[in-house]
C-alpha positions as CSV (number, residue, x, y, z in Angstrom):
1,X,0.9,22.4,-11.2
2,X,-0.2,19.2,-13.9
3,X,3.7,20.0,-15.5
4,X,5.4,19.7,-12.1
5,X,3.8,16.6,-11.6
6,X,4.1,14.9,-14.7
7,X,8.0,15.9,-14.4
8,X,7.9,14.1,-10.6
9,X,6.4,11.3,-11.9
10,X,8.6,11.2,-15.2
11,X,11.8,11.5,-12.7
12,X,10.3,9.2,-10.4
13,X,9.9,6.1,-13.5
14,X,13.6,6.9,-14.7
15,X,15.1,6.3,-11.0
16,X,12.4,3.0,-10.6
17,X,14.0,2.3,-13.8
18,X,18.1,2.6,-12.9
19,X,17.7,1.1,-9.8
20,X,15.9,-2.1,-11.2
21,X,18.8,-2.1,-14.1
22,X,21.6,-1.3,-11.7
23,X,20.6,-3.8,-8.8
24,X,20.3,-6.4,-11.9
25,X,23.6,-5.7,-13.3
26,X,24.9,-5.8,-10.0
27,X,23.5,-9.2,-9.0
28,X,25.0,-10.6,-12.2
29,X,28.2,-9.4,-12.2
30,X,28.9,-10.3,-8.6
31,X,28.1,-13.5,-8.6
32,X,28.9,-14.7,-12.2
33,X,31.6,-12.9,-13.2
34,X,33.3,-11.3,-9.6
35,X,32.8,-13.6,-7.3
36,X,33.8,-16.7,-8.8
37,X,37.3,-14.8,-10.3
38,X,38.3,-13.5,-6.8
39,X,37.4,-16.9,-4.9
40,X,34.2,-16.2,-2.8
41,X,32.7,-19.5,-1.8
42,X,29.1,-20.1,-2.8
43,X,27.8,-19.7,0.3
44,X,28.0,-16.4,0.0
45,X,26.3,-16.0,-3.5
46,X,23.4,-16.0,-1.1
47,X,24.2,-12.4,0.5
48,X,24.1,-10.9,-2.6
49,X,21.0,-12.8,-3.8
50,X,19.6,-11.2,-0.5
51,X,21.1,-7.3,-1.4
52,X,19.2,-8.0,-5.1
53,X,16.0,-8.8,-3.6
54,X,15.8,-5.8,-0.9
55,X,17.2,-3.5,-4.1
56,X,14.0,-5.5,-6.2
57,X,11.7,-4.6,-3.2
58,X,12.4,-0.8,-2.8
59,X,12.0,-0.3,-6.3
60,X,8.3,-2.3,-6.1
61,X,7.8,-0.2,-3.2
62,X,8.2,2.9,-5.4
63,X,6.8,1.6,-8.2
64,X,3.5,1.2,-5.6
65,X,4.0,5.6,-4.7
66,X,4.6,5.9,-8.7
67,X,0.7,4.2,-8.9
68,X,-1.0,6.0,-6.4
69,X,0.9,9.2,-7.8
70,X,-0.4,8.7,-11.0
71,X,-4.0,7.9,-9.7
72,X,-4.0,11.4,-7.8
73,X,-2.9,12.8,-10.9
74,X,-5.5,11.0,-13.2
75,X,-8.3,12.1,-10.7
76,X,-7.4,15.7,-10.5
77,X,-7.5,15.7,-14.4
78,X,-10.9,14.5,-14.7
79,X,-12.8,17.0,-11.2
């Protein structure tokens, strides 16, 4: 059972991981690179400032289950 669980929480880090890289590649590339080469007005910079910051809070949200997940884990190693 420990070596299931260490792979879920070893899966669990690597996709906390992409996402945080992705949604930060993302952001950049939208609106320093993409968005000023096809036009967009800066108002709308703002949107995607908004879809990096719910893409930031679902990975702190997981990186919160990855914590208590490794918590469980710790305390079942030790009783």
């Amino acid at each position: 059972m420990s070596a299931d669980l260490d792979r879920a929480i070893a899966a669990k880090g690597r996709h906390i991981s992409l996402v945080i890289a992705g949604t930060m590649l993302a952001w950049l590339a939208l609106t320093m690179i993409i968005g000023p080469a096809i036009g967009i007005p800066g108002r709308y910079a703002l949107l995607f400032d908004f879809a990096a910051l719910a893409g930031l809070i679902y990975a702190l949200v997981n990186i919160m289950q990855l914590w208590r997940l490794r918590q469980t884990s710790k305390n079942k190693n030790q009783g």
